[in-house]
N, C-alpha and C positions, 0 to 999 in steps of 0.2 A: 504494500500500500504506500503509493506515496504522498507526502503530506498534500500537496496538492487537487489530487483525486478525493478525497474528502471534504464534506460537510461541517461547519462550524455551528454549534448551538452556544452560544454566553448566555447564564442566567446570573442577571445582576440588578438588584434594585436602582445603578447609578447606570443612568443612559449614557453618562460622560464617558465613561470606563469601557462601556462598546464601544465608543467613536476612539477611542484614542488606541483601545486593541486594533482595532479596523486598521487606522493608519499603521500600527506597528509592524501589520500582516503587509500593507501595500507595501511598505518599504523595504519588504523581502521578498516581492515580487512573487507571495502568495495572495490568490486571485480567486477563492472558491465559493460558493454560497456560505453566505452567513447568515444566520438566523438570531434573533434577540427576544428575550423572554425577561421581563421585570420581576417574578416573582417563580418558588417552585412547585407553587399549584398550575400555572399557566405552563411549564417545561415541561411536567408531566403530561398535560393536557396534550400538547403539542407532539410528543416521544409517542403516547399513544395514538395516536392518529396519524403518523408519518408513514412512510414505505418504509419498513426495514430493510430491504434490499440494500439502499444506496446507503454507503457508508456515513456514521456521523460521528464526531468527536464532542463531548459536552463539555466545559468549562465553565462550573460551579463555583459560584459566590458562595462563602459562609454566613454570614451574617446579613441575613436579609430578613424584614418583617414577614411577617406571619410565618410562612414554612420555610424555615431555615435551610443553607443547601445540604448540611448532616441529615435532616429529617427528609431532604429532598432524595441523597440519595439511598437510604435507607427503603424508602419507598421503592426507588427501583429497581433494587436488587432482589425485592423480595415478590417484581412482578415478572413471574415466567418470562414473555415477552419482553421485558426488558431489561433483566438481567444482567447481559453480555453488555452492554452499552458502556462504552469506553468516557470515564469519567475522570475532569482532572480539577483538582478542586483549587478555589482561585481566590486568595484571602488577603484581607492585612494582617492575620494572627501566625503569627510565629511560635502560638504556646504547643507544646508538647503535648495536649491531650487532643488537641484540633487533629495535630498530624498524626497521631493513634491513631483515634478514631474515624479519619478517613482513608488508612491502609488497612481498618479491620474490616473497614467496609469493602473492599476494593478499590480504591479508587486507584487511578492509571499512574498520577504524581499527586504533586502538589505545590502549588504556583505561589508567590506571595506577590502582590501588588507591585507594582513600578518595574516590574523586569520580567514580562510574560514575552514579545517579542522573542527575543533568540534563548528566551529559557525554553518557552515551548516549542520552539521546533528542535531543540536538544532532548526533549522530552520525549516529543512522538521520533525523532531517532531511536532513540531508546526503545521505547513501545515495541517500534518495528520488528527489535529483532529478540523482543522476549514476549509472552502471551503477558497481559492483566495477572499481577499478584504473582507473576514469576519471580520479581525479582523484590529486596529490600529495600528499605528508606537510607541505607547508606550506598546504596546506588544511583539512588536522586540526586540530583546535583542538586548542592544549596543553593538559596537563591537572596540575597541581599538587596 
């Protein structure tokens, strides 16, 4: 898979933080559909009603009102259907129980704010060449 050939879902209560992702991805001359979701009732909504065929990567805000993105993806792990769904969670928390509990859950990394551009396509590098939850948190690169 290459980063390219993929789908982008950002679920973030700050529409700022899409646009400034969006830029990040143009200025690496990745160019693919993007999707944006302000909360994680509405990405759910949206994961269940897509094609699953065509590939999608999500990128999960933590702290966001009402259904947080830990309860967001808790939910979809535990739905048949969405399962599989390659999740990387996307925060300004640095605390150690954040990044627990979104490698208990699965999730693919774990982003912190201001350096998602060439974190995440080091990410989905990585991805690439292990399945979800193959590898540990000291394989992550840190991200400052």
């Amino acid at each position: 898979m290459a980063v390219t050939d993929v789908e982008i879902l950002m679920v973030d209560d700050d529409p700022l933080d899409f646009e400034l992702f969006r830029r990040s991805l143009a200025k690496q001359s990745i160019s693919k559909t993007l999707h944006y979701k302000p909360s994680g009732e509405e990405a759910l909504a949206f994961l269940r009603h897509r094609d699953p065929a065509n590939p999608l990567i999500v990128l999960m805000d933590i702290n966001m009102p009402g259904m947080n993105g830990i309860e967001c993806l808790e939910e979809i792990r535990q739905d048949p259907l969405l399962r599989s769904t390659t999740v990387f969670m996307l925060t300004t928390s640095e605390a150690d129980a954040d990044v627990a509990k979104a490698h208990e859950l699965n999730a693919a990394g774990y982003l912190v704010k201001g350096s998602i551009g060439t974190a995440f396509v080091e990410q989905i590098n990585l991805l690439e060449n292990n399945s979800p939850g193959s590898f540990s948190s000291d394989d992550i690169p840190k991200m400052n």
